[in-house]
N, C-alpha and C positions, 0 to 999 in steps of 0.2 A: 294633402301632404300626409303620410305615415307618421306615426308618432315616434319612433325612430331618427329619421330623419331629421321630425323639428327636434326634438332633443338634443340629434349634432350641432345643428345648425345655432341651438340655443346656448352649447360650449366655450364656443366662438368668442371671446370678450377678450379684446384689446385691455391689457393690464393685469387681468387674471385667467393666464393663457390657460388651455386644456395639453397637459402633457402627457404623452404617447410613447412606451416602450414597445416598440411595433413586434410585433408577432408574427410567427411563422411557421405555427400551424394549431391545430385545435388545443392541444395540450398547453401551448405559452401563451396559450388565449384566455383558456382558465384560469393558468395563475397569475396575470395581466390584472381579469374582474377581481379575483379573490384578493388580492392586493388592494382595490379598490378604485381603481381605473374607471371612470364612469365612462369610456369607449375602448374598443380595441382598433388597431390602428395594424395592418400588415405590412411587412418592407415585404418587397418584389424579391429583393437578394435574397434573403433570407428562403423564402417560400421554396425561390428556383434552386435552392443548394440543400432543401430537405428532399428534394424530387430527384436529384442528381441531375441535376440543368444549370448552367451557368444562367450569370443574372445580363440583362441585357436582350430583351424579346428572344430570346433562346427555349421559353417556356412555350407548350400550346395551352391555347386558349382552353380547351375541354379540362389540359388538366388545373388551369389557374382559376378557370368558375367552380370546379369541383370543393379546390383546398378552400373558395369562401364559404361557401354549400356549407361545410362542416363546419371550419369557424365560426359561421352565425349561427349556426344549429350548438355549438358548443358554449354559447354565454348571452345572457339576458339584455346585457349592452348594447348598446350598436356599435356596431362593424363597418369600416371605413376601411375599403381595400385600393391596394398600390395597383392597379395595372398598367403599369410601364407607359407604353405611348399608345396603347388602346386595342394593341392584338391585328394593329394592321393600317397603310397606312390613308386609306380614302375617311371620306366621314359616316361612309356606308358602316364602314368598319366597323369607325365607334359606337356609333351608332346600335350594332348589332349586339359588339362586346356589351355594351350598357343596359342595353335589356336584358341580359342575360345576371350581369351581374344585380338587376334589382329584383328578377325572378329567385338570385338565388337569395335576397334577403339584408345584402348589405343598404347600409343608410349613405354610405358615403363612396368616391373614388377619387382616385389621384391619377389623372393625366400628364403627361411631360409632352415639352415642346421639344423636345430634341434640338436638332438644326433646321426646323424646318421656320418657314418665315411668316411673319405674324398672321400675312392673312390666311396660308392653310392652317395654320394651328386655329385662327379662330372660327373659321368654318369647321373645323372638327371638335369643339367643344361648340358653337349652336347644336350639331349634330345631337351630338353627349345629350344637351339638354332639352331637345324637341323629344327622345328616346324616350328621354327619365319624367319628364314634367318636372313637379315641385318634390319628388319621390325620392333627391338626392341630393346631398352636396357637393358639390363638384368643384375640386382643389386643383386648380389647373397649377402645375411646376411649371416654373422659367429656368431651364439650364444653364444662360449664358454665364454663372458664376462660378458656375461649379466648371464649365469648359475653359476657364481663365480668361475669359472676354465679356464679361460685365461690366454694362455702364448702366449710372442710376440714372439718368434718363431716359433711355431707352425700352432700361425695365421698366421703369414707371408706365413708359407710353404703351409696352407692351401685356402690361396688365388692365392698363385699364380699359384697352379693346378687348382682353380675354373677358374681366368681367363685363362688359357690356354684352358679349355672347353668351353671356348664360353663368359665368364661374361665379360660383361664391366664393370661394378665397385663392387667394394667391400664395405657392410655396415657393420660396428662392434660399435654396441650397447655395453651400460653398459661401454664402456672407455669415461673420461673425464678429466683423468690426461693427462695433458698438454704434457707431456717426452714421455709417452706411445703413444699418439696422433700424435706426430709429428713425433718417430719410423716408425707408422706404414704409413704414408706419404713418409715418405721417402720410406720405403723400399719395399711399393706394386705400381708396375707397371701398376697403374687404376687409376681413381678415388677415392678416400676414404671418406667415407658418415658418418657423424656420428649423432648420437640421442644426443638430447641437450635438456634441458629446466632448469628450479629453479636452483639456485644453479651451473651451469651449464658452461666454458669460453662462451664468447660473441662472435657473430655470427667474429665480429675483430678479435678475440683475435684465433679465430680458422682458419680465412682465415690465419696467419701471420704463423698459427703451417702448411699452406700445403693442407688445408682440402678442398673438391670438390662440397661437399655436405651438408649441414646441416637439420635434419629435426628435426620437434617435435613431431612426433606421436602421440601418443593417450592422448597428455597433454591440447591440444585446447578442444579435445573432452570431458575429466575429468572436466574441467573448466566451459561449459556449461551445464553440468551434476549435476553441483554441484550445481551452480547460479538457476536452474532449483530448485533443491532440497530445497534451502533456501530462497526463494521465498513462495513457495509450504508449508513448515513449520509456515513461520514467517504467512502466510494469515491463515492458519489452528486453528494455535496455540494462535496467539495475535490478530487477525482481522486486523494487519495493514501491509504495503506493502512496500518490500525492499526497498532499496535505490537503487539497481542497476537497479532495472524498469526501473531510474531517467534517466538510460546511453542506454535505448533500441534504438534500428536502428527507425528511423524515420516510419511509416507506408508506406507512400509513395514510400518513398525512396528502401524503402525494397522491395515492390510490382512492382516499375518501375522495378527494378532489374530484377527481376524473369520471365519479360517480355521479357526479351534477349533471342536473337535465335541465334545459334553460326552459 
């Protein structure tokens, strides 16, 4: 195993979760570590909408190995990259995808089950993990919450054949009821990861429910999308100039940054 790897792997604690402002691309990578981030954590959305690609396997794969290639080349941390459902849908696929992604250096991946049904999603994470060996973490997602058809037994059952394929942890997006949260803690034998933001328990209030993980996904990345946006209107539209220019990263500061060599 890469030291890297066990590193992530050694994040991982139920109670004092590892929390992930996901990144999306070499620059929010750096100030991710420099924040003090002891990983970096990519959202898929985010990556595909710096690339001009909607999110949703709309990306190629050449250029989604590329943007990790630089991200891990951009910070000393390990790098735990989103590849959507795997760049394709056999377990040839993933299989491919996965080498590729530990050639380019990442410690970890996120797989999604989509709609597909447990046994092909678990035959494609053995895949994932015959690829990787012990060279990765492998965060297999369950969709059915975030597609509004979530049940906790189900999930449960279908975690716990993913990790018997090979997953080190389990992510289930779209739960953030507290009772559901701390079920599925209890009763998945991994890690359990969950998506969080607005509205959302507190990264506390979610270590206390059990939880391993916490990320935000593609909510950092909406937020300067938008600030981008109303910036971009308010000089267009009235000639004058946000207020949040007022809170930009220092020039300097920002430029020394970028000068890091991991």
């Amino acid at each position: 195993m890469n030291e890297k790897a066990a590193l992530l792997r050694s994040l991982h604690t139920p109670g004092t979760p590892l929390v992930l402002v996901n990144a999306w691309d070499a620059a929010t990578a750096r100030i991710a570590a420099a924040a003090g981030s002891p990983a970096v954590a990519t959202t898929s959305a985010g990556v595909a909408w710096s690339l001009g690609a909607a999110d949703g396997d709309t990306l190629g794969r050449d250029d989604a190995i590329a943007l990790i290639r630089r991200v891990v080349a951009a910070v000393a941390v390990p790098v735990t990259a989103d590849i959507e459902s795997g760049f394709g849908a056999a377990p040839a696929d993933v299989a491919e995808t996965v080498r590729l992604v530990v050639a380019a250096g990442a410690a970890g991946v996120n797989i999604e089950d989509g709609s597909r049904t447990v046994e092909e999603q678990t035959a494609r994470i053995a895949a994932a993990r015959a690829a990787a060996g012990d060279d990765l973490f492998i965060n297999a997602r369950l969709d059915a919450y975030l597609r509004g058809r979530g049940d906790l037994d189900e999930t449960v059952a279908r975690a716990e054949a993913l990790v018997e394929a090979g997953a080190d942890g389990i992510f289930v997006p779209g739960v953030t009821d507290p009772s559901t949260v701390a079920a599925l803690a209890g009763r998945i034998a991994a890690p359990l990861n969950i998506l969080t933001g607005p509205g959302a328990p507190t990264v506390g209030e979610l270590a206390k429910l059990g939880v391993a993980r916490v990320s935000l996904g593609s909510w950092a990345a909406e937020a300067a999308y938008a600030m981008f946006g109303r910036v971009t209107r308010q000089a267009l539209d009235q000639g004058t100039y946000a207020e949040e220019l007022a809170e930009s990263y220092d020039y300097g500061e920002l430029n020394d940054l970028m000068r890091y060599s991991a």
